[in-house]
C-alpha positions as CSV (number, residue, x, y, z in Angstrom):
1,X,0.0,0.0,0.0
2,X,2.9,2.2,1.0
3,X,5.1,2.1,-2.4
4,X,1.9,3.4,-4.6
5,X,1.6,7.3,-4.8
6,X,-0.8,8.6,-2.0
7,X,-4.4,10.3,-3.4
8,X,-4.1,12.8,-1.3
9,X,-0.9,14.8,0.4
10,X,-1.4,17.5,2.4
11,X,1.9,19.4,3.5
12,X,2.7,21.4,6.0
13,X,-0.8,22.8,6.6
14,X,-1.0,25.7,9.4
15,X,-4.0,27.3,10.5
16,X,-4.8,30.1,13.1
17,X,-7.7,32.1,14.4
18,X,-6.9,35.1,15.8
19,X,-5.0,34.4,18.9
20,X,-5.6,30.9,18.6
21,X,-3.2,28.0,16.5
22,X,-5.2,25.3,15.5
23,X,-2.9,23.3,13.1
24,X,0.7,24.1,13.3
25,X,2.5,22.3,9.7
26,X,0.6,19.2,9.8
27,X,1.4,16.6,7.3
28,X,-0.9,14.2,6.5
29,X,-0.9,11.3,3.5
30,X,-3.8,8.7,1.8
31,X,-3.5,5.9,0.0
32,X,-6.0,4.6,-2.4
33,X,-8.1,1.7,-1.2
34,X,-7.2,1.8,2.5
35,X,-9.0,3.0,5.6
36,X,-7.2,5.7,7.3
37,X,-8.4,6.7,11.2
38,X,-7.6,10.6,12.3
39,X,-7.5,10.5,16.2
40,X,-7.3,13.3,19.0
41,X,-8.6,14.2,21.7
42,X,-10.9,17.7,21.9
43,X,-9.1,20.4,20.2
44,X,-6.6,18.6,18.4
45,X,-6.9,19.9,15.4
46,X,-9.3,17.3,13.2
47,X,-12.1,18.7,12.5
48,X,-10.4,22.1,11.7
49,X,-8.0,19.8,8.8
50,X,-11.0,18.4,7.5
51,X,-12.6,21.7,6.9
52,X,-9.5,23.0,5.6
53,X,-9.5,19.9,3.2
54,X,-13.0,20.1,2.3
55,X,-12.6,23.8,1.5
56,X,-14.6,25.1,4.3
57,X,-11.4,27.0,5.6
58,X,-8.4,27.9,3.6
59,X,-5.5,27.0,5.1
60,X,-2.8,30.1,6.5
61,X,0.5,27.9,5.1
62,X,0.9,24.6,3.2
63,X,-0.1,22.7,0.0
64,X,-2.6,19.9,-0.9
65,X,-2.1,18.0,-3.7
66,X,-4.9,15.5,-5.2
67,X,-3.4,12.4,-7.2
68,X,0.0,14.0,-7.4
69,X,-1.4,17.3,-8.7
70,X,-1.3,20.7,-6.4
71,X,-4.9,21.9,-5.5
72,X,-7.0,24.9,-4.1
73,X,-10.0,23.6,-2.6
74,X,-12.3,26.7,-3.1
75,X,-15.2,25.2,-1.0
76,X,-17.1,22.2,-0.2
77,X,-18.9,21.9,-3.4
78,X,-15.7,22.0,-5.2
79,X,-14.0,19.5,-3.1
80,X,-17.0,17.4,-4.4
81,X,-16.2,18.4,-7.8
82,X,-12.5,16.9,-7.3
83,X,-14.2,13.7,-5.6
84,X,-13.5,14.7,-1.8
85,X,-16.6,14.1,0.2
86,X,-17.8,14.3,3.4
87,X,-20.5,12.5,5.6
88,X,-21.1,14.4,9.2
89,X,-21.7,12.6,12.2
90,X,-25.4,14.4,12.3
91,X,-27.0,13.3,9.3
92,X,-27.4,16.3,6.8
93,X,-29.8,14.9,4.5
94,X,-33.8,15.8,3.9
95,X,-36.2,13.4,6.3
96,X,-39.4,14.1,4.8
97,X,-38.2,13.5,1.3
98,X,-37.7,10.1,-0.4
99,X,-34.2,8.0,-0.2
100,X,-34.3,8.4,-3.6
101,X,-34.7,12.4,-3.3
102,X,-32.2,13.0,-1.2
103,X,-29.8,11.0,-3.1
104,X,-29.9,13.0,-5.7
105,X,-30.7,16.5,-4.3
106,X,-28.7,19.4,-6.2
107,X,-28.4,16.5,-9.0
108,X,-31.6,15.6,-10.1
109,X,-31.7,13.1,-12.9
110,X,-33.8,14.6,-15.9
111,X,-35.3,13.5,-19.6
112,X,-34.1,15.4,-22.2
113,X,-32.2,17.5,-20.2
114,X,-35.4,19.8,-18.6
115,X,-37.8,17.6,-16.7
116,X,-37.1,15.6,-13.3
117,X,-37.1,11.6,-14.5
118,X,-38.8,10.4,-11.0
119,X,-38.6,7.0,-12.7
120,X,-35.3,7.1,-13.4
121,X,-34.1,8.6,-10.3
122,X,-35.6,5.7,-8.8
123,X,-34.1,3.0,-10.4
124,X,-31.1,4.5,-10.2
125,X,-31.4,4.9,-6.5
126,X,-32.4,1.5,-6.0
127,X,-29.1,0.2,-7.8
128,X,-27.1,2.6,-6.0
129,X,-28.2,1.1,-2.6
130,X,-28.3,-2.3,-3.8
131,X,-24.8,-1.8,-4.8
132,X,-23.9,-1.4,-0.9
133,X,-26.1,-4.2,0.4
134,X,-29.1,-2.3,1.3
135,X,-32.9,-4.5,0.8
136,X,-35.1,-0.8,1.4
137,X,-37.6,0.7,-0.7
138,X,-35.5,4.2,-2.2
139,X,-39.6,5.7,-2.8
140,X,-40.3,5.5,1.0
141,X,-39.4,8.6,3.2
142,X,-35.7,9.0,4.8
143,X,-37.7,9.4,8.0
144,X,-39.1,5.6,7.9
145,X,-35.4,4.0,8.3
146,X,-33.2,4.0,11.5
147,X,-30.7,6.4,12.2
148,X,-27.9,3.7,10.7
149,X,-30.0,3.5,7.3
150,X,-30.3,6.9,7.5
151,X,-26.5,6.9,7.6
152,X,-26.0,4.8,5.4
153,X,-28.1,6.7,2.7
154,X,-25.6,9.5,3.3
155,X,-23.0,7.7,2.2
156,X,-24.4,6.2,-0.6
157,X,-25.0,9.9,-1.9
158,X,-21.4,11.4,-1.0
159,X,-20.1,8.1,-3.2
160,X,-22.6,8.7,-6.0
161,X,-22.9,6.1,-8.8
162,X,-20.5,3.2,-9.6
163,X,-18.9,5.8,-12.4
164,X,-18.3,8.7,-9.7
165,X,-15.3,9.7,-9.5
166,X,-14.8,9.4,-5.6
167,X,-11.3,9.5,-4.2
168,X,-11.4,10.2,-0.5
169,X,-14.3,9.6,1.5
170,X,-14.3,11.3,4.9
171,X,-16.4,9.7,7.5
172,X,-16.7,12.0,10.6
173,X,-17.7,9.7,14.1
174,X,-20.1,7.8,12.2
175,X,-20.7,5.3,14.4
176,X,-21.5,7.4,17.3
177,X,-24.9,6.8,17.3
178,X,-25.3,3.1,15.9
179,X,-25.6,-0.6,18.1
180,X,-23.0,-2.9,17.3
181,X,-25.2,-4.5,14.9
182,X,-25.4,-1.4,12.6
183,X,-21.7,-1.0,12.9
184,X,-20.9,-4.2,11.5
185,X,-23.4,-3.3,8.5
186,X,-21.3,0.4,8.2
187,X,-18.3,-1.8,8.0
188,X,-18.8,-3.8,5.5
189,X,-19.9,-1.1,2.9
190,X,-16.7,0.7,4.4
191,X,-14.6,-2.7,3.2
192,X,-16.6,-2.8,-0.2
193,X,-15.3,0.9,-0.7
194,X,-11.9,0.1,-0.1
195,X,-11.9,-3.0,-2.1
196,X,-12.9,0.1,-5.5
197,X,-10.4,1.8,-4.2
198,X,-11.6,4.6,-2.2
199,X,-9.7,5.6,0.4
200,X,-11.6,6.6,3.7
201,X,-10.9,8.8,6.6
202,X,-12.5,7.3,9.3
203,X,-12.8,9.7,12.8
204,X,-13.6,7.9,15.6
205,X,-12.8,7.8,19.0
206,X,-13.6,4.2,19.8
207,X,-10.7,2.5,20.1
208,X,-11.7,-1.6,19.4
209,X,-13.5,0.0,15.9
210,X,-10.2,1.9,14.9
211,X,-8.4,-1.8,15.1
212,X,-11.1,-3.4,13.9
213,X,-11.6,-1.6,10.5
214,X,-8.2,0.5,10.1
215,X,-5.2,0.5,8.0
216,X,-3.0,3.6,9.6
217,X,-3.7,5.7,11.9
218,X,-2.4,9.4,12.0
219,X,-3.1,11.0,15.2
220,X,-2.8,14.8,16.1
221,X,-2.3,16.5,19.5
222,X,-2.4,20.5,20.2
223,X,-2.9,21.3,16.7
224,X,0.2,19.0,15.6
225,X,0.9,15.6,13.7
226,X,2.3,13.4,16.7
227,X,2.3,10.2,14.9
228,X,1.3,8.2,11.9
229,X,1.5,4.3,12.2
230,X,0.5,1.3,10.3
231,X,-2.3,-0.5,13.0
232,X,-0.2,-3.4,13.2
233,X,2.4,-1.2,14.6
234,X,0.7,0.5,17.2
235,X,-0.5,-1.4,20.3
236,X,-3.1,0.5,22.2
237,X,-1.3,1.4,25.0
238,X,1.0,3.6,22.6
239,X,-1.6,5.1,21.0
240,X,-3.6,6.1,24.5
241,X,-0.3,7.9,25.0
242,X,0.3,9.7,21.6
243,X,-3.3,10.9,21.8
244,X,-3.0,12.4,26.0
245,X,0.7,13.3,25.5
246,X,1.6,12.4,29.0
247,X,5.2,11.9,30.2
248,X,4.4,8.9,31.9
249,X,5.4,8.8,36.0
250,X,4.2,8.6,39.4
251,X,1.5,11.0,40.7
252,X,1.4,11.8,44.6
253,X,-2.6,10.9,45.1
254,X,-4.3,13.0,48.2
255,X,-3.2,10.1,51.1
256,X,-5.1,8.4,52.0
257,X,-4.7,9.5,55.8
258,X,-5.8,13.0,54.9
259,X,-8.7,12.0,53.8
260,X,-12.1,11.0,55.6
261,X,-13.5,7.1,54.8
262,X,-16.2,7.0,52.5
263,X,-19.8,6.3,54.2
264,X,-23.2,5.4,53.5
265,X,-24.4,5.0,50.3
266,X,-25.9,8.2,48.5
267,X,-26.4,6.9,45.0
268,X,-26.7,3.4,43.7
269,X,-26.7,2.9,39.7
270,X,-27.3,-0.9,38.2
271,X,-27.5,-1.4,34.9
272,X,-28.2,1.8,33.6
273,X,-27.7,2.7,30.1
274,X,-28.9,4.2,26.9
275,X,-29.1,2.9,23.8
276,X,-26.3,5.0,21.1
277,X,-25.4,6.5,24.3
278,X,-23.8,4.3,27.0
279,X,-23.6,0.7,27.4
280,X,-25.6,-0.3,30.7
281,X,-23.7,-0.2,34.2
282,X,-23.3,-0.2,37.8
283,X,-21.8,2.4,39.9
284,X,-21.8,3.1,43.8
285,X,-21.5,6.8,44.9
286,X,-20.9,7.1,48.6
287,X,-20.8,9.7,51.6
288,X,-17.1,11.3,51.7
289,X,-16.3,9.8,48.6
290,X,-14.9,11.1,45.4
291,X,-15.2,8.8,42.7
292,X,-13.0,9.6,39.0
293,X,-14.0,9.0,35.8
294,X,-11.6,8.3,33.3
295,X,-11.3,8.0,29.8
296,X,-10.4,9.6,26.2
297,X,-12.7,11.8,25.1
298,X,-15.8,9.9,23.4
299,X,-15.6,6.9,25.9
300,X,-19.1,8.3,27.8
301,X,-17.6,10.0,30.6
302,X,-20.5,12.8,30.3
303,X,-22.8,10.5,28.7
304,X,-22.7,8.3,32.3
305,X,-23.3,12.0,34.2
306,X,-26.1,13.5,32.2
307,X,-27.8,10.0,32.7
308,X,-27.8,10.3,36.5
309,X,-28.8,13.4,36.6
310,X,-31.6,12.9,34.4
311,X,-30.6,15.1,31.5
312,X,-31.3,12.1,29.3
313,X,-33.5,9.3,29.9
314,X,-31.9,6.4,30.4
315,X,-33.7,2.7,29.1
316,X,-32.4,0.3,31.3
317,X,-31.3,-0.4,35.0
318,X,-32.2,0.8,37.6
319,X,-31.4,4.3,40.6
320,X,-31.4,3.8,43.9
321,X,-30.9,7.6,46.5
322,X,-30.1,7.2,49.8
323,X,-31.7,3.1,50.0
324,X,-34.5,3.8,48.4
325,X,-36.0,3.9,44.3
326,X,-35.7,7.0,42.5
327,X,-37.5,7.9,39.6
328,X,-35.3,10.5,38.0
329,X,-37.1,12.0,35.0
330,X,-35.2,15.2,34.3
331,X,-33.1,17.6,36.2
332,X,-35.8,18.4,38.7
333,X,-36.2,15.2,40.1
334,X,-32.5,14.7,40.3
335,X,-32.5,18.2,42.1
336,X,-35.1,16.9,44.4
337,X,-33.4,14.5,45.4
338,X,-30.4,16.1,46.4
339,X,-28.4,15.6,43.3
340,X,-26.1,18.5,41.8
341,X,-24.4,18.3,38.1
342,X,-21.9,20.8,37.0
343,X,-21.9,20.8,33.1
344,X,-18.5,21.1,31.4
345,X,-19.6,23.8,29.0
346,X,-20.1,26.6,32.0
347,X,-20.4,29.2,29.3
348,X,-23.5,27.7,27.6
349,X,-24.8,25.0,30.3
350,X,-23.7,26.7,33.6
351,X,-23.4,30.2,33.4
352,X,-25.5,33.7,32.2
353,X,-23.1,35.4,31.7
354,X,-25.3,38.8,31.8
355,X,-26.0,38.7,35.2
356,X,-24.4,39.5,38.2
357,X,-22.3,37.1,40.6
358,X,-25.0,37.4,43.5
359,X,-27.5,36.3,40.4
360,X,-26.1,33.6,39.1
361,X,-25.2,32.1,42.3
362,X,-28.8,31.9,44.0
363,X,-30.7,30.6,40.7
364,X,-30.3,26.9,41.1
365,X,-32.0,27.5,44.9
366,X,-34.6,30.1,43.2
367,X,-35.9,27.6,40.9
368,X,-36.0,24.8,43.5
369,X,-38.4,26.6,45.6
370,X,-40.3,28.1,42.4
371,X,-41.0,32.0,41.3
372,X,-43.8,32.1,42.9
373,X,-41.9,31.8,46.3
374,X,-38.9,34.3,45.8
375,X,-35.9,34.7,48.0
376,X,-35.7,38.1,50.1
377,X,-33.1,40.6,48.9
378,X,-31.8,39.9,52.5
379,X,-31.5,36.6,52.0
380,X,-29.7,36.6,48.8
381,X,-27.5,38.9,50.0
382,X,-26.7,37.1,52.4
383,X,-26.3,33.6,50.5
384,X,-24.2,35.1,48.1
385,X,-22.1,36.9,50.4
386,X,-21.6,33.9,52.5
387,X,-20.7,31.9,49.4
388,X,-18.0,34.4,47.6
389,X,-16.2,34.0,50.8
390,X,-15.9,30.7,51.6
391,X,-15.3,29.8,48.1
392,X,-13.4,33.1,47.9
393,X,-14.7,34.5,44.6
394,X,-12.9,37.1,43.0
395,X,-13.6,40.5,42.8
396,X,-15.5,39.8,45.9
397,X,-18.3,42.4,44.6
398,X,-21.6,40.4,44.0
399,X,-22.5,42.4,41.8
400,X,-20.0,42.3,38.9
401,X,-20.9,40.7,36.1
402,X,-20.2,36.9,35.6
403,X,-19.0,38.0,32.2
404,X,-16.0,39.9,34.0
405,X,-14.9,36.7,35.7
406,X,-11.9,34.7,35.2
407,X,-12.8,30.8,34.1
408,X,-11.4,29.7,37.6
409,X,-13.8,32.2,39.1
410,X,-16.6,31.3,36.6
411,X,-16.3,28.0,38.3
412,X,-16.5,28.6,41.8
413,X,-20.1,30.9,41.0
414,X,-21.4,27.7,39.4
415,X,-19.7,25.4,42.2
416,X,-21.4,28.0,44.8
417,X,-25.0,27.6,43.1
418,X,-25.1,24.3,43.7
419,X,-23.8,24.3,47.2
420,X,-26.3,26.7,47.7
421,X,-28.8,23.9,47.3
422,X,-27.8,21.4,49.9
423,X,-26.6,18.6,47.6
424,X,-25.8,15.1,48.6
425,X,-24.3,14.2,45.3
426,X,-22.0,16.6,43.2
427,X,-21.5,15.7,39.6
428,X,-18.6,17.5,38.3
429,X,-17.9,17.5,34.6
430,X,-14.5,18.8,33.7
431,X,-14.7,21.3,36.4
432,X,-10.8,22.6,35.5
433,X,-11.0,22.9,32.2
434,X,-9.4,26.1,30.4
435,X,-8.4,27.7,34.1
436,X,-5.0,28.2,35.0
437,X,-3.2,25.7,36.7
438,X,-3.7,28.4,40.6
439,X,-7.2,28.1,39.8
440,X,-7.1,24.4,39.1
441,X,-5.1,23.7,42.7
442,X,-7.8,25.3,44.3
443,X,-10.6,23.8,43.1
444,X,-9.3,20.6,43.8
445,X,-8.6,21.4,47.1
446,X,-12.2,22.4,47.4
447,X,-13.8,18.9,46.2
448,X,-11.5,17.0,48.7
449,X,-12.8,19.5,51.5
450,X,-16.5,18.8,49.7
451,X,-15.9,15.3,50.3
452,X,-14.5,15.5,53.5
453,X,-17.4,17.5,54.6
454,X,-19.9,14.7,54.0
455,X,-20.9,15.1,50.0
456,X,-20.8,12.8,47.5
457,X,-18.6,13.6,44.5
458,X,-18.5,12.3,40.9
459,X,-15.2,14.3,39.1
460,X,-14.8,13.7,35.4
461,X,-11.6,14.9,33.8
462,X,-9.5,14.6,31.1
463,X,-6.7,14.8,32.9
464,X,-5.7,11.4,34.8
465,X,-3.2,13.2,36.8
466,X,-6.4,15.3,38.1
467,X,-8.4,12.0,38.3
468,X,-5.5,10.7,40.6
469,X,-5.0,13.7,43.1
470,X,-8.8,14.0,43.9
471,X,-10.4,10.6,43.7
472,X,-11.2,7.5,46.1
473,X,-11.8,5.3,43.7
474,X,-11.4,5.3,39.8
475,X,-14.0,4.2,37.1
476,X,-12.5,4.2,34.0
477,X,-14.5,3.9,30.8
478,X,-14.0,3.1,27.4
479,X,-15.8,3.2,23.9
480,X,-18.9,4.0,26.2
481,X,-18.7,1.0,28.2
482,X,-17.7,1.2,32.3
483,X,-14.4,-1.1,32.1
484,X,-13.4,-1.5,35.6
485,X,-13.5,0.4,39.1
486,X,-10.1,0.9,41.1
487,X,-9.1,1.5,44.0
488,X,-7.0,4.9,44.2
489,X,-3.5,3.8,46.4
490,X,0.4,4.4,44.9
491,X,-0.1,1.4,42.9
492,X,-2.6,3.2,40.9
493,X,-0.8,5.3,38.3
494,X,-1.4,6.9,34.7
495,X,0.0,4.2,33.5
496,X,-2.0,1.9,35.1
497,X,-5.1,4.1,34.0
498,X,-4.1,4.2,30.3
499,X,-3.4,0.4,30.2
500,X,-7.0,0.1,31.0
501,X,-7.8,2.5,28.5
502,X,-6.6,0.2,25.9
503,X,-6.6,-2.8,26.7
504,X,-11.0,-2.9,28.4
505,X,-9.1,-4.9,31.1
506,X,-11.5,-4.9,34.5
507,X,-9.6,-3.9,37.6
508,X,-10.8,-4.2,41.4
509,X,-14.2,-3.3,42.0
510,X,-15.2,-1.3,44.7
């Protein structure tokens, strides 16, 4: 595969906005007929290649060259032009029109060059689906087929007919949303595809589908090409490390004599799941306990959160609070019953940022006790007050705006809201990310005090080192399945962690 000239060879592609560097001279080369995986964890630079391939960006340094010749990819259309197409995780096609329709939208199939052939678009469509082993009727509506059909359809239109002239394929987390069963049908019209010689960039983050399907992988970190490898080559363990770019070593956990024994049980998870979501599971959340979760990005860290606290539904298994069943429906009932869930997008999910500090901080207890019975001005002042200084917010003025704030004092007003509300259980998603590493010290110091107090804590992070320093015990997860539970102790390193990762091993249970 290696000695034939790649399709496609982009070289040395850079790319900024503003401030920000999101590809720094990334190389990156595709064969025809092979199955190429692009890997990295959030804000490595993927998506913003693909979009510089596919024409949606153009690229601040580099070249691209297409079958050895040097192109300028002017926009998405024209990448489709030159045979460079795309299919999104979110399916972008038409529900309400046929599979037939949406096939050929923007390249309708006429007679005599003026009127829509519906007959012929039909037949056609039927042999284009055929073609990738699909029995469905093309006349029926998009809508009527599963999400994978659905899926499916899309890439039977970014392929086009057997005489298209498709080179590169790119297939962005397609499989996010199917069963293993619909996977396994994706894979084989993947296979056919490379057998004719297309060659496919496949983005994905779960690991067992990237060994299972893929040729080479090429995998990008901080904006920056940090690897390519044949899969053969790369053993998971190595590639868990290309993606987090950790300097492997010893981390000093809190000890364990600093720290208060869990206690009774708070929260008691069996077998819940969601289908497309998370595989179903069990998980014990105890009194003075923080429990980790670990993972690469994709592996249902906040999938497993927003399930507890009721911001999905989930469809199996069962939720047991403080001994006894708990029907958690939505975030009220989970608020109800003493549950608390920081989101990891405070900008969008946590914050508004248009009010003041004092406002922001007493609306998870407003809405608790309904508008129709508001808090006193003395009361909030008071709250808020109380809550700036024990979590020592800065400026100090409740009445700045949230806006004003820096991230690591954006996270203590969403941290104090919460408080505010008596929890039992905190659910903590990402609660460091983008603050400095001051701001992250102290916040960590404050979920060990949390615990120590009496709460509950589930902390999800990226960052194993985090993970370590703050946790009891570890769940670690992968490709949306709970892998094992561990025990935090100085046996419990990153590497330990990552071999997990990779390898789906099950450690100690709690």
């Amino acid at each position: 595969m290696a000695e034939q000239p790649p399709v496609l060879r982009m070289t040395g592609i850079s790319k900024r906005f503003t401030a920000v560097r999101a590809l720094s001279e990334v190389d990156f080369r595709l064969f025809p007929g092979e199955i190429h995986a692009l890997l990295g964890e959030n804000g490595a630079g993927k998506s913003t290649l693909i979009k510089v391939l596919t024409g949606v960006y153009s690229r601040d340094a580099g070249t691209v060259e297409l079958e050895g010749q040097p192109v300028e990819i002017t926009s998405p259309h024209h990448a489709q032009q030159l045979g460079i197409s795309t299919v999104y995780q979110e399916v972008n096609l038409c529900p309400n029109l046929t599979v037939a329709e949406n096939i050929f939208l923007g390249r309708e199939l006429t007679s005599a060059g003026k009127t829509i052939s519906w007959r012929k678009t039909r037949r056609t469509a039927q042999s284009l689906v055929a073609r990738f082993g699909l029995d469905i009727d093309v006349g029926l509506p998009l809508q009527s087929y599963p999400l994978a059909v659905q899926q499916l359809v899309a890439i039977v239109r970014a392929v086009g007919p057997a005489d298209a002239q498709t080179k590169v394929l790119i297939l962005d987390e397609p499989t996010s949303s199917l069963d293993r069963e619909e996977v396994l049908t994706l894979f084989s019209v993947m296979r056919r595809l490379r057998e004719e010689g297309v060659a496919i960039v496949f983005v994905s983050h779960f690991l067992e589908q990237i060994y299972e399907i893929c040729d080479r992988i090429t995998v990008l970190r901080n904006g920056e090409r940090v690897g390519e490898h044949p899969v053969s080559e790369l053993d998971r363990v190595a590639l868990v490390r290309l993606m987090l770019g950790r300097e492997l070593r010893g981390l000093d956990a809190l000890a364990e004599a600093d720290r208060a024994e869990p206690d009774k049980t708070v929260l008691l998870a069996s077998g819940v799941g969601r289908r497309g979501s998370i595989a179903p599971f069990d998980l014990k959340l105890r009194s003075r306990e923080v429990v980790g979760l670990a993972g690469l990005l994709g592996s249902g860290r906040t999938e497993l959160a927003r399930l507890l606290f009721g911001a999905d539904q989930a469809d199996t298994g069962t939720i047991e609070v403080n001994g006894a069943p708990a029907s958690i429906h939505g975030p009220p009932d989970a608020i109800g019953k003493g549950i608390a869930f920081c989101s990891e997008n405070r900008r969008t999910e946590g914050l508004v940022p248009d009010l003041t500090v004092r406002e922001n901080i007493i609306l998870a207890l407003q809405a608790s006790r309904g508008w129709t019975r508001p808090l006193s001005r003395t009361q909030v002042d008071k709250l808020a007050a109380q809550y700036i200084k024990a979590l020592d917010i800065r400026p100090s003025d409740p009445e700045t705006k949230a806006s004003a704030l820096s991230g690591g004092n954006q996270q203590k007003v969403v941290l104090a809201r919460w408080l505010i509300t008596a929890p039992k259980l905190l659910i903590l998603d990402e609660p460091t990310r983008g603050i400095d590493v001051g701001a992250k010290a102290e916040i960590q110091k404050l979920v060990a005090r949390l615990a120590d107090d009496g709460l509950a804590v589930l902390y999800i992070s990226a960052e194993l080192e985090e993970v370590l320093r703050v946790s009891h015990t570890v769940g670690v997860l992968r490709d949306r399945t709970l892998v094992a539970h561990l025990d935090n102790g100085p046996e419990l390193t990153e590497d330990v962690i990552m071999g997990t990762i990779a390898s789906g091993a099950s450690g100690a249970s709690q």
